[in-house]
C-alpha positions in Angstrom: 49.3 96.3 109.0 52.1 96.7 106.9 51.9 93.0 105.5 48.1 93.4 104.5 49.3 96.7 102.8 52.0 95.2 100.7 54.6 97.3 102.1 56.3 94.1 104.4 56.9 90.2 104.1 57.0 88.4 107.3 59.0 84.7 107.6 59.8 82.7 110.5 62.6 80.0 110.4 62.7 77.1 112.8 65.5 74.9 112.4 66.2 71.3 114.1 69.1 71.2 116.7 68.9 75.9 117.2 68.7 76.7 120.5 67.7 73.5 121.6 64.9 72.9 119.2 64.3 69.7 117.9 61.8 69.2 115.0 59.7 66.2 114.7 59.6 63.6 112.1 63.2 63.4 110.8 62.5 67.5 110.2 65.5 69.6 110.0 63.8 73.1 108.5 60.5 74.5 108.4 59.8 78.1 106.9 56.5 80.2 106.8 56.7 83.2 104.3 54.0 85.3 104.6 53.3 88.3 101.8 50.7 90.5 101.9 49.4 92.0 98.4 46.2 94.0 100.2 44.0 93.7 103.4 42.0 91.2 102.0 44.7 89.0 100.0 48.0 87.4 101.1 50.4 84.3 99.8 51.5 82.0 102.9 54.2 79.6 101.7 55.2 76.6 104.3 58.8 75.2 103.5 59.9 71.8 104.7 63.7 70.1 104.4 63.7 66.3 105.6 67.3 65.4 107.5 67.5 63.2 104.6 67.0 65.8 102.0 71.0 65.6 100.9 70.4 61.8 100.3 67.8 62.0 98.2 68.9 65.1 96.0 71.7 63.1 95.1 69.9 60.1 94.3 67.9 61.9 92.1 71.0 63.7 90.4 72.5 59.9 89.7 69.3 58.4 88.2 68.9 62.1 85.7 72.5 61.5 84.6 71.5 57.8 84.3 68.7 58.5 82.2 70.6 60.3 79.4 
């Protein structure tokens, strides 16, 4: 109740390797935000981080510096 009212946000963290979890697909973090706004209306945001995501980042950093 206190989500649909606005009053509250709601988010659930699953992480790859805590308490014996392990994520599929080369997943190492998924997130679920949830934020109410009224009883009718609410924003859901799903979060993903790859066990790569480090990797790639930089890659990304090296061909920006490249490019100037």
């Amino acid at each position: 109740m206190a989500i649909s009212r606005g009053e509250a946000t709601y988010t659930m963290t699953w992480l790859d390797g805590e308490n014996g979890m392990v994520l599929p697909n080369e997943l190492k973090k998924v997130e679920l935000n949830v934020m109410g706004f009224s009883p009718t209306q609410a924003l859901l945001t799903l979060t993903y981080k790859f066990k790569n995501y480090d990797g790639c980042l930089s890659e990304i950093r090296a061909e920006a510096i490249k490019s100037l």
